[in-house]
PANU-409677 format. One record per residue (C-alpha): chain; x, y, z; residue number from 1. Coordinates in steps of 0.1 Angstrom, whole numbers, plus 5000, padded with zeros to 4 digits. Example, Ala and Ser with C-alpha at 12.3 -4.5 7.8 and 13.67 -1.06 7.14 Angstrom:
// PANU-409677
[node "A", [5123, 4955, 5078], 1]
[node "A", [5137, 4989, 5071], 2]
//
This chain:
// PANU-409677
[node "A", [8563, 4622, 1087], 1]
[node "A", [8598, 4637, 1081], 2]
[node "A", [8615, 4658, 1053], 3]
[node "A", [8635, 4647, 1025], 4]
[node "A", [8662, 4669, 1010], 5]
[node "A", [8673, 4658, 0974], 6]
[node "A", [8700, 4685, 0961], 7]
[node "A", [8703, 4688, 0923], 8]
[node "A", [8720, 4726, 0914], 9]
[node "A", [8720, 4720, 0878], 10]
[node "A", [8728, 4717, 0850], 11]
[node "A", [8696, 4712, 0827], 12]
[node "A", [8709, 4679, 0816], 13]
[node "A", [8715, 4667, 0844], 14]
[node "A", [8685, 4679, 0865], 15]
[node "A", [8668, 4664, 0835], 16]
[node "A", [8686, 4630, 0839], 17]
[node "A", [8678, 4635, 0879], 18]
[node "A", [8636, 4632, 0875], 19]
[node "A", [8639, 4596, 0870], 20]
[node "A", [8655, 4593, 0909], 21]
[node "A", [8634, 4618, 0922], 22]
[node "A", [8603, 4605, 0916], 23]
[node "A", [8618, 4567, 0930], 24]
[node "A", [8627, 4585, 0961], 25]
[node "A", [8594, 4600, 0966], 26]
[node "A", [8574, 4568, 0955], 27]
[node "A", [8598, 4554, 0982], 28]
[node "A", [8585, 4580, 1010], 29]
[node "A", [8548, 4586, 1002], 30]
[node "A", [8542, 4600, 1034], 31]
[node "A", [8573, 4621, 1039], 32]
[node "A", [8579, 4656, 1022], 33]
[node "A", [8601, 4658, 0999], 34]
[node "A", [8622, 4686, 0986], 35]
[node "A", [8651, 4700, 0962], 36]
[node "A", [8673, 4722, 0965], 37]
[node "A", [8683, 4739, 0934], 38]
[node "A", [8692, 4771, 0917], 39]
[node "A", [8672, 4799, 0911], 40]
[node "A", [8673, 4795, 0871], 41]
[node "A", [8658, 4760, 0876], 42]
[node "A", [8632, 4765, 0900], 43]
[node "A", [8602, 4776, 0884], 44]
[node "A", [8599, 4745, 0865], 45]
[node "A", [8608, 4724, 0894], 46]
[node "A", [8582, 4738, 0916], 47]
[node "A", [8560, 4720, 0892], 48]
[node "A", [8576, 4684, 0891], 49]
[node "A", [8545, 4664, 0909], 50]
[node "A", [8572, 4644, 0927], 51]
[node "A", [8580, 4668, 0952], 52]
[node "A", [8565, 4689, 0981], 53]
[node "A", [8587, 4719, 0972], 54]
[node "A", [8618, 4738, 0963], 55]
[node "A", [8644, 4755, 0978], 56]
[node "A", [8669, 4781, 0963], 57]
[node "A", [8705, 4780, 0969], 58]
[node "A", [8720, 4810, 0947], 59]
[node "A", [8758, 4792, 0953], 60]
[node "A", [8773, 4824, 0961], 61]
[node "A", [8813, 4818, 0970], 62]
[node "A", [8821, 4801, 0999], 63]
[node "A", [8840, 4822, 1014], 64]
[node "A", [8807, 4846, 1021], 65]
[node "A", [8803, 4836, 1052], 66]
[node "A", [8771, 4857, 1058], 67]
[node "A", [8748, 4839, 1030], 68]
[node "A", [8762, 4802, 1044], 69]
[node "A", [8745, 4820, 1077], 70]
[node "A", [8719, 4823, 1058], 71]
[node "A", [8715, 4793, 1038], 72]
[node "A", [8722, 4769, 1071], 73]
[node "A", [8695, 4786, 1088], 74]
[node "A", [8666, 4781, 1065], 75]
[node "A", [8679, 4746, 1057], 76]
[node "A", [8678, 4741, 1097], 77]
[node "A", [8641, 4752, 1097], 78]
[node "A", [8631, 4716, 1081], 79]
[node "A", [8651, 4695, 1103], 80]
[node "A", [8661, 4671, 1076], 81]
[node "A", [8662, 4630, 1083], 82]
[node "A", [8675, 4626, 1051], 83]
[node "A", [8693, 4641, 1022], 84]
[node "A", [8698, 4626, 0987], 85]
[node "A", [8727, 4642, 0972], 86]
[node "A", [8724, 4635, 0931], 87]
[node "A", [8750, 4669, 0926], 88]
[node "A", [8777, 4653, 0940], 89]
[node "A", [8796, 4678, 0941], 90]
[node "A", [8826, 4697, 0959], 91]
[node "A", [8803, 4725, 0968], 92]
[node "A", [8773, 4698, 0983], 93]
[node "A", [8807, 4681, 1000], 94]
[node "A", [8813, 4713, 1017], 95]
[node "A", [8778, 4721, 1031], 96]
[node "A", [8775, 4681, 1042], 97]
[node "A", [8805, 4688, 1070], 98]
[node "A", [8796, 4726, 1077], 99]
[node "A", [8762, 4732, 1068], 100]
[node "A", [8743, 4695, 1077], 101]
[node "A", [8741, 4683, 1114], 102]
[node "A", [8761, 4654, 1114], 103]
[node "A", [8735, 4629, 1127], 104]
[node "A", [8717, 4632, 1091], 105]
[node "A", [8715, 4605, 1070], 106]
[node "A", [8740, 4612, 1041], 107]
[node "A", [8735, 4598, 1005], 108]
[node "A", [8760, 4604, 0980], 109]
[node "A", [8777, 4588, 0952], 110]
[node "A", [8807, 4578, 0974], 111]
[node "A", [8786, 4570, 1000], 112]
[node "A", [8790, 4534, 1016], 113]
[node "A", [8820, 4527, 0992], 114]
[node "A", [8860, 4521, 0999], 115]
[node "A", [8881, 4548, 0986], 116]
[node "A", [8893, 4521, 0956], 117]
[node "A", [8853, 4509, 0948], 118]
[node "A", [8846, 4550, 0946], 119]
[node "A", [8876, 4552, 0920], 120]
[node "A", [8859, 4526, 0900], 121]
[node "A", [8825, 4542, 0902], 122]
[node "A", [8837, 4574, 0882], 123]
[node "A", [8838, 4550, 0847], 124]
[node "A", [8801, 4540, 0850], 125]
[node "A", [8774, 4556, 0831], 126]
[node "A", [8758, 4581, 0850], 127]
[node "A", [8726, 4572, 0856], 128]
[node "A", [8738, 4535, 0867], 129]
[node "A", [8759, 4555, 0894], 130]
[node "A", [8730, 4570, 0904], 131]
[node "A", [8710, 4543, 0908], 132]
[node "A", [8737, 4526, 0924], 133]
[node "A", [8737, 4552, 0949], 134]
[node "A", [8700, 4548, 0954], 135]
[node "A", [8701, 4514, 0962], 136]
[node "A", [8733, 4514, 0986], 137]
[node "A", [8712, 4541, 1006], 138]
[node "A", [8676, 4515, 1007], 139]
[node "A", [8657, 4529, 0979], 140]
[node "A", [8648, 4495, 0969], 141]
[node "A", [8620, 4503, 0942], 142]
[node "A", [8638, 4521, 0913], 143]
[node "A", [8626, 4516, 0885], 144]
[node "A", [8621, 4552, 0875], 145]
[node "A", [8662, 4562, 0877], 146]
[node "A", [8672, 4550, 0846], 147]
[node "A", [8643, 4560, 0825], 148]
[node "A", [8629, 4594, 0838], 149]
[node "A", [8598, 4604, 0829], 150]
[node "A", [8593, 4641, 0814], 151]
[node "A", [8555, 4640, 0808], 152]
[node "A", [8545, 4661, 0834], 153]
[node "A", [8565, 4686, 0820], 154]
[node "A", [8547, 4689, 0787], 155]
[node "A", [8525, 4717, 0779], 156]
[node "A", [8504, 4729, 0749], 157]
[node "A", [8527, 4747, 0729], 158]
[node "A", [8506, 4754, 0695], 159]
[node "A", [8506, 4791, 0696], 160]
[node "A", [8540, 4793, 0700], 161]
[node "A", [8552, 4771, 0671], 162]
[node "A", [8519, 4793, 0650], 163]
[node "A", [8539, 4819, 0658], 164]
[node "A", [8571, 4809, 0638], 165]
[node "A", [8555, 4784, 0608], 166]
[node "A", [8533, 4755, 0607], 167]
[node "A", [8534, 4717, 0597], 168]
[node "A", [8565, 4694, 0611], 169]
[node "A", [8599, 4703, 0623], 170]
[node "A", [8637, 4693, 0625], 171]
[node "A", [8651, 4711, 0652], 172]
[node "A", [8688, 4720, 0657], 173]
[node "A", [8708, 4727, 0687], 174]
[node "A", [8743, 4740, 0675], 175]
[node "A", [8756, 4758, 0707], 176]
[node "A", [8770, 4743, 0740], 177]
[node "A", [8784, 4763, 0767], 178]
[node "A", [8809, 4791, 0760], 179]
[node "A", [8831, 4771, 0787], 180]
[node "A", [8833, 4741, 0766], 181]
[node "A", [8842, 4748, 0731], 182]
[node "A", [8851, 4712, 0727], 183]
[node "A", [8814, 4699, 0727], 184]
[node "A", [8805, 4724, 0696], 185]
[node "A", [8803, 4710, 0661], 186]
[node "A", [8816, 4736, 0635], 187]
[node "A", [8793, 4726, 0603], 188]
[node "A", [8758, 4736, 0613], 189]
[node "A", [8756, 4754, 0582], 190]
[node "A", [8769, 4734, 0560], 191]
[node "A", [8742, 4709, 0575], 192]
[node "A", [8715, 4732, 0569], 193]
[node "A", [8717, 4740, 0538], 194]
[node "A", [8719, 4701, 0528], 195]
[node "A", [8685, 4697, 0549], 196]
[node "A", [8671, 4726, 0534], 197]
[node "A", [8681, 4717, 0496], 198]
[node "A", [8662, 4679, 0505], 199]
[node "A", [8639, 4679, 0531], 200]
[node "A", [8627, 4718, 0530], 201]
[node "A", [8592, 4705, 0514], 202]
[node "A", [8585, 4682, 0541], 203]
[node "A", [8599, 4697, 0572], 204]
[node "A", [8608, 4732, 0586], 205]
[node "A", [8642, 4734, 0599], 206]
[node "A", [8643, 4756, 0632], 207]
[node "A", [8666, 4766, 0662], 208]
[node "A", [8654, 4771, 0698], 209]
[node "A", [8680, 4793, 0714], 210]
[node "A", [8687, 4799, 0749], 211]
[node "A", [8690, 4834, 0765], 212]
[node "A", [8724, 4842, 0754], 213]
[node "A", [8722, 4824, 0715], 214]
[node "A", [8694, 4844, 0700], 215]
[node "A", [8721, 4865, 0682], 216]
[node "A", [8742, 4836, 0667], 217]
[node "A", [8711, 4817, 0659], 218]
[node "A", [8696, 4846, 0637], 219]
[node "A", [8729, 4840, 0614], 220]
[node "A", [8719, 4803, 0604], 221]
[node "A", [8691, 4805, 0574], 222]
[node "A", [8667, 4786, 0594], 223]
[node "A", [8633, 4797, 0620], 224]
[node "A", [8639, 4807, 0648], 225]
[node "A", [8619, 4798, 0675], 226]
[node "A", [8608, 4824, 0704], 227]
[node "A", [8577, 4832, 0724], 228]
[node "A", [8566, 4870, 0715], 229]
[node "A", [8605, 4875, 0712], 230]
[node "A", [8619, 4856, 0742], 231]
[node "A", [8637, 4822, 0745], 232]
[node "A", [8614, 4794, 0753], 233]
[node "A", [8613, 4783, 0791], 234]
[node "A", [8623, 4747, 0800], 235]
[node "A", [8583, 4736, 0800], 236]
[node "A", [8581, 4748, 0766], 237]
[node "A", [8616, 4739, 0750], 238]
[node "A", [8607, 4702, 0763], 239]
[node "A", [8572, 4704, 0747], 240]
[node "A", [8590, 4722, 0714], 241]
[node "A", [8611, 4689, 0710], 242]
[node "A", [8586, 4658, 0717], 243]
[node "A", [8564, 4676, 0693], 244]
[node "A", [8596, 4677, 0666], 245]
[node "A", [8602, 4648, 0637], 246]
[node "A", [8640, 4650, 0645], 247]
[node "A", [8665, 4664, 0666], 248]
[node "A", [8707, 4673, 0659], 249]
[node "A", [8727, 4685, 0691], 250]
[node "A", [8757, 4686, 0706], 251]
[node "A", [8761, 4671, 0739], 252]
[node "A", [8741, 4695, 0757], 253]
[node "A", [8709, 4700, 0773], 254]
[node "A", [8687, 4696, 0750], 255]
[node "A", [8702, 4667, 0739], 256]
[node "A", [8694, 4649, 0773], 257]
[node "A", [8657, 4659, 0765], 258]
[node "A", [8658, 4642, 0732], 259]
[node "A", [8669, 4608, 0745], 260]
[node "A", [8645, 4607, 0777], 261]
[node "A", [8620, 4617, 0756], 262]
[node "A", [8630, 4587, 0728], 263]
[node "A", [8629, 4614, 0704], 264]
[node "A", [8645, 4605, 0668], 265]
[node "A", [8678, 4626, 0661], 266]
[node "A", [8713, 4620, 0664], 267]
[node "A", [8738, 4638, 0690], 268]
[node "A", [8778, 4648, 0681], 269]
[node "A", [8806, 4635, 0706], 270]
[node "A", [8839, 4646, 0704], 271]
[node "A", [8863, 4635, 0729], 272]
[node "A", [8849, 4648, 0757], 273]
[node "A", [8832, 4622, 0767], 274]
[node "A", [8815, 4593, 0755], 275]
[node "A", [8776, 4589, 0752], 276]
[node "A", [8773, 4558, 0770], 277]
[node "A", [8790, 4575, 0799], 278]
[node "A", [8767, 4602, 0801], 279]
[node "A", [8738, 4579, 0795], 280]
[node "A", [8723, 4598, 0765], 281]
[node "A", [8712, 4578, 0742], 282]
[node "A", [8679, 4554, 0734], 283]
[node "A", [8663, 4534, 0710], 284]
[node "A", [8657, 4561, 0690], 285]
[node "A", [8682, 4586, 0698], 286]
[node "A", [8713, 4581, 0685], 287]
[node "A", [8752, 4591, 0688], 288]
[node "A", [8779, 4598, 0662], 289]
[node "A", [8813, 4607, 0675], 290]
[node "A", [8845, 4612, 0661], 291]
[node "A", [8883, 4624, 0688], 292]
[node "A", [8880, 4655, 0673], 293]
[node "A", [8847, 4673, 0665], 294]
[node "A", [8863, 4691, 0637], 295]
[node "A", [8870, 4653, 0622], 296]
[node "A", [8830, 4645, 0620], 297]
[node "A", [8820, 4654, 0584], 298]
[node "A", [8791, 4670, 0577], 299]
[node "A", [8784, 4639, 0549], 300]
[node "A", [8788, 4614, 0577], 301]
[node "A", [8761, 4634, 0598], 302]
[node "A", [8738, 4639, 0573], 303]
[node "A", [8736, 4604, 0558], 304]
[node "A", [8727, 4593, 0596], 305]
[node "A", [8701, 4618, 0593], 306]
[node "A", [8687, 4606, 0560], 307]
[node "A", [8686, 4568, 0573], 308]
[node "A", [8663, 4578, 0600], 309]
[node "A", [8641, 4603, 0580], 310]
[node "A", [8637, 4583, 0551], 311]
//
């Protein structure tokens, strides 16, 4: 038996997106431990993904601290690692492969394996076909997990919460993005709101799950928001407070990912960002609408795509 090292830092979308290859990895080494190493916000709800054997924290202080790479290299030294599965891909997981990693450890990364013109190439392909690209180059050969994660071991009971706030069925919106990327952000909400609430307010309740820092800007939109005894919803319960929704709208965020591993109904709003077949967020019943410039989608486009799937 050996250990596994899979390193996934973040962000929730993308550690989302990630379940599907870490539980092929594991399936792939039954009898090796296997564990991630991730940042502190996401490893509560990690340590409870039944894929792996535990979790490591690394708080990606700068690199120039020389004292917590010390620090960092020595615990990571502690499990002798055979392998490591990098899914970040990342300058920062780059940097600890030649200066933190012994260099006799096997090494997967997105580029691994690849000529410097075949890794050019691999930047256009949707993300989770990269990954499982990766995957396969490093001799994962049962992957049928990578491009359809499963979240159900994440889903809790969540009743009590949702008593809290209102009861019957639900559309949920998620109208914030990072502060970093302003770009993502659709600017009619509101407008969107108030057409839901004018049609659909007998049938559904229209709510907002916000994160730690949105509770202030969600309390301006006329809708319920959604906390547990005054606090934002942890990841087990935001995922559980969307498959238990009729329909989701997002931007291109984390919650978004969510929707469309979940095959959730809702729509999602590109601008020019990126594209959703890049990013590998869409399904069968989670759709995309995207215009160059979010400011450019109308909130009558939107809405009729909403009515399509509710009606």
């Amino acid at each position: 038996m050996s250990n596994i090292l899979i390193i996934k830092h973040g962000s929730l979308g993308d550690l989302i997106q990630a379940n599907g290859a870490i539980k092929d990895i594991k399936n792939n080494f039954p009898k090796d431990k296997v564990l991630l190493l991730t940042t502190p916000h996401y490893s509560k709800f990690m340590y409870s993904c039944p894929y792996l054997d535990g979790v490591l924290i690394d708080k990606r202080l700068p690199r120039w601290n020389f004292f917590y790479l010390y620090r960092l290299k020595k615990m990571l030294d502690r499990f002798s690692f055979s392998k490591v599965f990098d899914l970040q891909n990342s300058s920062r997981t780059n940097f600890y492969r030649k200066f933190i990693f012994k260099n006799d450890v096997f090494w997967s990364g997105s580029n691994s394996f690849l000529s410097k013109e075949e890794s050019i190439s691999q930047k256009n392909l949707p993300v989770l076909t990269r990954m499982e690209q990766q995957l396969e180059r490093s001799g994962i050969s049962d992957r049928k997990f990578t491009k359809k994660p499963d979240l159900t071991w994440a889903l809790i009971n969540i009743k009590s919460i949702v008593n809290q706030n209102f009861e019957g069925k639900y559309i949920l919106i998620f109208p914030f993005c990072s502060p970093k990327l302003h770009k993502k952000k659709w600017p009619y909400y509101k407008d969107l709101i108030s057409l839901l609430k004018r049609d659909f307010s007998k049938e559904f309740n229209i709510a907002i799950a916000p994160g730690p820092n949105e509770i202030d800007e969600a309390k301006r939109f006329d809708v319920n928001v959604i906390l547990n005894k005054g606090l934002p919803l942890n990841i087990n319960e935001l995922i559980s407070l969307i498959n238990n929704s009729s329909y989701i709208v997002s931007n291109d965020t984390g919650p978004a990912h969510i929707c469309a591993h979940l095959n959730k109904r809702g729509v999602v709003l590109f601008g020019s960002h990126t594209t959703p077949e890049k990013v590998s967020i869409q399904s069968q019943n989670f759709k995309s609408l995207r215009a160059d410039n979010l400011k450019n989608l109308n909130v009558a486009d939107v809405y009729e795509k909403i009515k399509e799937n509710l009606n």
